[in-house]
MIFIVEX-153280 format. One line per field, with one value per residue (C-alpha): residue number from 1; x, y, z. Coordinates in nm, 4 decimals, m for minus. Layout:
N
bapa: NUM,...
x: X,...
y: Y,...
z: Z,...
//
This chain:
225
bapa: 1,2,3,4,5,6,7,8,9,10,11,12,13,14,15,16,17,18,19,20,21,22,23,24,25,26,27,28,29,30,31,32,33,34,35,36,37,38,39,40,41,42,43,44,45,46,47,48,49,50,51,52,53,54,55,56,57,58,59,60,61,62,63,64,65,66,67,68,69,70,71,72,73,74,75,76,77,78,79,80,81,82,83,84,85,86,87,88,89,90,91,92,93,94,95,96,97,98,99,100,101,102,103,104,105,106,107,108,109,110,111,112,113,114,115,116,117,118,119,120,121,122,123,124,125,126,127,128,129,130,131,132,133,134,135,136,137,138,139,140,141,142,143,144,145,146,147,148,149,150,151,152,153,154,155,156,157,158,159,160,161,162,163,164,165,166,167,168,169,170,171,172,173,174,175,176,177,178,179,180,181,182,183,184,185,186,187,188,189,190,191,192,193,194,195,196,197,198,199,200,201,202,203,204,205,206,207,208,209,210,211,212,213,214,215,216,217,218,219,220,221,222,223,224,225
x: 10.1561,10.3988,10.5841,10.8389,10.9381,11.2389,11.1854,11.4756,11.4376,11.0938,10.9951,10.6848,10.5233,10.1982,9.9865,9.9297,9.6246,9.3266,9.1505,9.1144,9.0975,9.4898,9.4327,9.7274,9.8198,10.1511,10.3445,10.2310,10.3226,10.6601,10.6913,10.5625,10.8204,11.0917,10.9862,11.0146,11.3401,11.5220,11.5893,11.7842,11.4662,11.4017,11.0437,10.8548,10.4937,10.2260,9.9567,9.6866,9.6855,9.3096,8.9849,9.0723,9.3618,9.3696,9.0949,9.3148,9.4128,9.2659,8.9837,9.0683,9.3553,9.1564,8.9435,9.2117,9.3655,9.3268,9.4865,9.8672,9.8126,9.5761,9.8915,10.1408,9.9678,9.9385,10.2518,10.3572,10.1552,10.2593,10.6023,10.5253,10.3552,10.6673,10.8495,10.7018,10.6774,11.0224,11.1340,11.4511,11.2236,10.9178,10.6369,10.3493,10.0163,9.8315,9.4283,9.2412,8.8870,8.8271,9.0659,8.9244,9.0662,9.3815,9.3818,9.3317,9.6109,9.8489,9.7701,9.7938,10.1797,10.2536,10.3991,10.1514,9.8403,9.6528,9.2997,9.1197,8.7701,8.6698,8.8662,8.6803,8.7808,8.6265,8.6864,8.4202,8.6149,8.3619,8.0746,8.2930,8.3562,8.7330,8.9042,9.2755,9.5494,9.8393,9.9133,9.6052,9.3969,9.7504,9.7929,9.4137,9.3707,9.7146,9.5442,9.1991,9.1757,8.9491,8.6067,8.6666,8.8805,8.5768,8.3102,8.5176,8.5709,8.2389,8.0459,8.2325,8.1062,8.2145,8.3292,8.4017,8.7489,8.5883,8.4574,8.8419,9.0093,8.7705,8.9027,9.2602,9.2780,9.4428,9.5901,9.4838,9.1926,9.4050,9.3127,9.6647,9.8384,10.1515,10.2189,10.2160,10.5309,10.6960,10.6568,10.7779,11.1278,11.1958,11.3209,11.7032,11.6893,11.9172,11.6608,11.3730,11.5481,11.6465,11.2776,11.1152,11.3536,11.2129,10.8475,10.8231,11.0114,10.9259,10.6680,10.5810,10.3287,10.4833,10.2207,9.9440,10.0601,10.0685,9.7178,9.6081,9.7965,9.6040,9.2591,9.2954,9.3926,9.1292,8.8457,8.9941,9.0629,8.7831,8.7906,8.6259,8.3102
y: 11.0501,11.0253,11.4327,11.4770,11.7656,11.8427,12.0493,12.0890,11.7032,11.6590,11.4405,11.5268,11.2590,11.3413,11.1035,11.3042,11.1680,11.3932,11.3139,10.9780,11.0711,10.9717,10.5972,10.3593,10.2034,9.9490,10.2295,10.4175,10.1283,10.1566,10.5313,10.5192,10.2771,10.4804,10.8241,10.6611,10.4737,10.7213,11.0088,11.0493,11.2688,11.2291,11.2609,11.1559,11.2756,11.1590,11.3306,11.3315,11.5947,11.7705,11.6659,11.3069,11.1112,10.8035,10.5998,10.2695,10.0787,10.1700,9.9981,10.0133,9.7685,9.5292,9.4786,9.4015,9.1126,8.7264,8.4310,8.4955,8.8627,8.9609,8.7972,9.0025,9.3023,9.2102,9.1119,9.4667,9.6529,9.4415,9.5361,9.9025,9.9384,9.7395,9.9502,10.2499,10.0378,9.9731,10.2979,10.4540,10.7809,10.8287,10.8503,11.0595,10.9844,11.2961,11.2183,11.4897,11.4034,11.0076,10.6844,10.3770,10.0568,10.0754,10.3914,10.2892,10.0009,10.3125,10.5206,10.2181,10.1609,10.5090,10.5166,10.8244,10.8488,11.2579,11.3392,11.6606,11.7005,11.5937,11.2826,10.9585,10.5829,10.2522,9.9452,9.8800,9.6072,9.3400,9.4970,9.4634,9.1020,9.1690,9.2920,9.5137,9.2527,9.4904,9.3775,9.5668,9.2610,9.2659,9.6528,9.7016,9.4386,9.5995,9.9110,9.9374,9.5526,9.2835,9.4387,9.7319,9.5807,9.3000,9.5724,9.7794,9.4837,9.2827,9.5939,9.8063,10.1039,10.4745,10.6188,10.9922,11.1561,11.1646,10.7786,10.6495,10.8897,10.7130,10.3575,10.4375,10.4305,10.7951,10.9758,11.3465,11.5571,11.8466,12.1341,12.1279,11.7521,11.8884,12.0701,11.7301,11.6295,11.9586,11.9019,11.5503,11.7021,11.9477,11.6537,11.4816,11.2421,11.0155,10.9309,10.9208,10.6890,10.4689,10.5427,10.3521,10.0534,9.9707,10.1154,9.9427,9.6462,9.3744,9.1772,8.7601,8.8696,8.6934,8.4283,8.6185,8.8477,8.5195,8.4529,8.7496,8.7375,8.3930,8.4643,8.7837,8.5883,8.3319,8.5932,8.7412,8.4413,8.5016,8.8370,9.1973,9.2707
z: 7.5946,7.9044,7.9342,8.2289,8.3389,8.6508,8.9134,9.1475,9.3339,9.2046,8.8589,8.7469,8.5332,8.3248,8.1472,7.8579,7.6838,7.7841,7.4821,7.6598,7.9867,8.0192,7.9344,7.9224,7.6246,7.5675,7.4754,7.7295,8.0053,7.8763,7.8625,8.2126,8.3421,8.1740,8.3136,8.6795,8.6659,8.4391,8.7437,9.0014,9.1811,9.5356,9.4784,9.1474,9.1096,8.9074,8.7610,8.4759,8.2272,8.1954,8.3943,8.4808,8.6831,8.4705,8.3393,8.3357,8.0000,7.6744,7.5452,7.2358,7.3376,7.5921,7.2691,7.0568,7.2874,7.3404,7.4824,7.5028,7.4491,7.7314,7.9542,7.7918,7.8332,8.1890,8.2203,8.0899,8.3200,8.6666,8.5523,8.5119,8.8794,9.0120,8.8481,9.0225,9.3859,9.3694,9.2460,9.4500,9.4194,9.6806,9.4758,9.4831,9.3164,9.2738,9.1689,9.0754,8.8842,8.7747,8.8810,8.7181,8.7075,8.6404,8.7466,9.0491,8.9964,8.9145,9.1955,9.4379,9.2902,9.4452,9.7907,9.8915,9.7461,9.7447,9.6335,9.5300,9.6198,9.2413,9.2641,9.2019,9.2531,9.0802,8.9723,8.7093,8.4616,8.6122,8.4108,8.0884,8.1751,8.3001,8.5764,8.6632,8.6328,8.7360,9.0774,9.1963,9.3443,9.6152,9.6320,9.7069,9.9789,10.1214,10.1428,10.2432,10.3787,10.2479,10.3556,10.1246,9.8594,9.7915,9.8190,9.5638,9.3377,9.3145,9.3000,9.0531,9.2238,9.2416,9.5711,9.6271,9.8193,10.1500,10.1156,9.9872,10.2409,10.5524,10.3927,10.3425,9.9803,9.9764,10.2854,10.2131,10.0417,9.9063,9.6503,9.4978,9.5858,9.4406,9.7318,9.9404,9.6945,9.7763,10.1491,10.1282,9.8931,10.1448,10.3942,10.3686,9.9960,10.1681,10.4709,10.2107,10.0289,10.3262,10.4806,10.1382,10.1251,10.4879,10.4493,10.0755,10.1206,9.8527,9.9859,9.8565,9.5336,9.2170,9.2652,9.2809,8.9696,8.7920,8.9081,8.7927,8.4687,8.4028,8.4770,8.2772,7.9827,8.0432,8.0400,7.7471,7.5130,7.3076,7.3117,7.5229,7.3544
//
């Protein structure tokens, strides 16, 4: 599900799944979390195999959980994005074609953030009765401010690359994004690495995680239908 491949200082990191347009199971959280912290890259980028980015966690598994499980599992995926936050690595989140939920979540754990014209963004878990527990209610308010992160939210609603470039949810409309990792591996690893510890540096967010891991449980206790 997760294939890595090295080029020179870049990791590239595919969600493999295309079947399911790239959706993240437990095993694939792990896989995920592995791929980032197991190189010595300057630059790790992160893509979606076939026509979609990543269309968050499998649905197959949100049905399957309740009570204590629904907080493992998002418990497992706050420590994945961390992961990827706090990687040594610059990452590089490279969304071509659908983000959804924690899609989003996963492209929000990158440092930079690069659309294609057919990328799309939503977070529609509040018509299934749930919502992205991965650190995303912090990372989305951090990045496009409360006006757009409550609009985003409540609604559930799709926006376009133009519409998430003009709120800051990515930083360039691209035809090829990996060519925005190879510009950013051309520069001195050292000062990219110093550059993220002060650009990324941890921020207070374990209570809100834990919010998020117990409402996500709560709306999950008796089940997803």
């Amino acid at each position: 599900m997760i294939r890595t491949r090295d080029e020179g200082p870049i990791r590239v990191v595919t969600l493999d799944r295309p079947n399911r347009r790239n959706a993240l199971t437990r095993d694939g959280l792990d896989a995920l979390a592995r791929a980032v912290d197991t190189t010595d890259a300057a630059v790790v980028y992160l893509e979606g195999a076939g026509t979609a980015f990543c269309a968050g966690a499998d649905l197959d598994v949100l049905r399957s959980l309740d009570g204590d499980d629904a907080a493992a599992f998002a418990d497992r995926g706050q420590r994945t994005m961390n992961a990827i936050e706090t990687a040594d690595a610059v990452v590089v989140a490279g969304i071509d074609g659908p983000a959804r939920g924690g899609g989003v979540e996963l492209a929000l754990a990158a440092d930079v953030r690069v659309a294609t014209p057919d990328a799309t963004f939503a977070e529609p878990g509040v018509s299934l009765g749930v919502f992205g527990a991965w650190g995303g209610t912090r990372r989305l308010l951090e990045a496009v401010g409360e006006t757009h992160a409550t609009d985003l939210s409540y609604s559930g609603r799709t926006v376009d690359a133009s519409e998430a470039l003009a709120m800051g949810l990515v930083s360039r409309i691209v035809d090829d994004p990996y060519t925005v990792a190879v510009e950013i591996a051309a520069n001195d690893p050292a000062a990219l690495r110093e550059l993220k510890g002060l650009l990324a540096a941890p921020r207070p967010h374990r209570e809100q995680e834990r919010h998020e891991r117990e409402a996500f449980e709560r709306l999950l206790e008796d089940g997803l239908e």
